[in-house]
N, C-alpha and C positions, 0 to 999 in steps of 0.2 A: 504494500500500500504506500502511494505517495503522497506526504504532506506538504501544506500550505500553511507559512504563519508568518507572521512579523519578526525580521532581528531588528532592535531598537543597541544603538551605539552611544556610549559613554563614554565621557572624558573624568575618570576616575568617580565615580559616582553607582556605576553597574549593580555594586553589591547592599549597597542604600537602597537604589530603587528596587531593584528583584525583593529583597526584604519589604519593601512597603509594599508591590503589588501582592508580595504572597499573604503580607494582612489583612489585604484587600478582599483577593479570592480562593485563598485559601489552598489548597493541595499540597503537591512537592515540587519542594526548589531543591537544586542541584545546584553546584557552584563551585565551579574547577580555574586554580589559578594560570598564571604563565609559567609558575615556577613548577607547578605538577605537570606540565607538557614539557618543558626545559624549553618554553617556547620565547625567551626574551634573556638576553645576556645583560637588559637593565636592571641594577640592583632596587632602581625606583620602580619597575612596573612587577615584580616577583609576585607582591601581593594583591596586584588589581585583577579580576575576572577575566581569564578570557575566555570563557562560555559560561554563559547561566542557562537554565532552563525551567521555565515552572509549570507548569502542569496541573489544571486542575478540569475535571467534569472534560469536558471534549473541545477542551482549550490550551493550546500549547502559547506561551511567548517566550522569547530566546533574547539573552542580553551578553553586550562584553563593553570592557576599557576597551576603549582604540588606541593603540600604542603610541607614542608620544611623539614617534617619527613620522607620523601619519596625519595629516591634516582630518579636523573634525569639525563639520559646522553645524553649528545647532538648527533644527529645520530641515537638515538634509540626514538625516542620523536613522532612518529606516531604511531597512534590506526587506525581500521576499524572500523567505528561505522556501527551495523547496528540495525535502529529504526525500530519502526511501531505499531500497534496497534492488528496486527493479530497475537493472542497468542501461539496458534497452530502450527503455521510456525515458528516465532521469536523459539520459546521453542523448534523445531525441529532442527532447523539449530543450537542453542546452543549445543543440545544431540549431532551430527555429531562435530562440532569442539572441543566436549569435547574428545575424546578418546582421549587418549595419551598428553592433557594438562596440563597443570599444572593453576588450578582456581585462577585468583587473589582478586578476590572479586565473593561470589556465587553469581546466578541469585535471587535475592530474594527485595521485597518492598523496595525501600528507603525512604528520607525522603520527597521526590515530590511528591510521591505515587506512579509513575511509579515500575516497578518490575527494577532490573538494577544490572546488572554485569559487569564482565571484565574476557576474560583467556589470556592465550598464548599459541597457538599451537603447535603442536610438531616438527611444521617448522618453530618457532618461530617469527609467525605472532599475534601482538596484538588485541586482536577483545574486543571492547566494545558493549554491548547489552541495548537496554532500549526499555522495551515492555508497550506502553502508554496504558491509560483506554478510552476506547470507548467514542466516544461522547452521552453525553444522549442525 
């Protein structure tokens, strides 16, 4: 099954908000740093977010710090993520919003193992992709 949700982007704030919307709506929030991916050699961003996830009733929203090398502008700080596990489809629906994008990270393996990208379309809609590995 392929999902559809919001990433909303943070400039050190991530784990403030996921905390407030999870008082909000209640469920489970998840909250994995850059230093649990070894995904930042900034001693400043080790402990800011980079993935939340909350989860509650048949609502996903997805949060991270935007790394501090990375331009963030407030207003523009929503992604469309769309997950799933079906390679086929995921890697079809990336070929359709690729025309006339501009790639901001290619679709290819990260360090989760998932395969994972980013574009922005040519109506300047941000889409992230993350195509998981099948359950053994």
């Amino acid at each position: 099954m392929t999902t559809l949700n919001p990433y909303l982007s943070f400039r050190d704030t991530a784990r403030e908000a996921l905390e407030f919307y999870h008082s909000v709506f209640g469920g489970e929030l998840t909250l994995s740093t850059y230093e649990e991916f070894h995904a930042s050699e900034d001693p400043a961003e080790l402990h800011k977010i980079m993935h939340g996830q909350l989860e509650s009733g048949g609502m996903t929203l997805m949060a991270a710090d935007t790394p501090n090398a990375i331009e963030l502008t407030i207003g523009d700080n929503v992604t469309v993520s769309l997950s799933g596990q079906d390679e086929a489809e995921l890697r079809g629906y990336w070929a359709a919003l690729s025309e006339g994008a501009t790639i901001t990270m290619p679709l290819e393996v990260a360090p989760w193992g998932d395969a994972f990208g980013q574009l922005t379309d040519r109506f300047g809609t941000h889409w992230m992709f993350n195509i998981g590995q099948a359950a053994a």
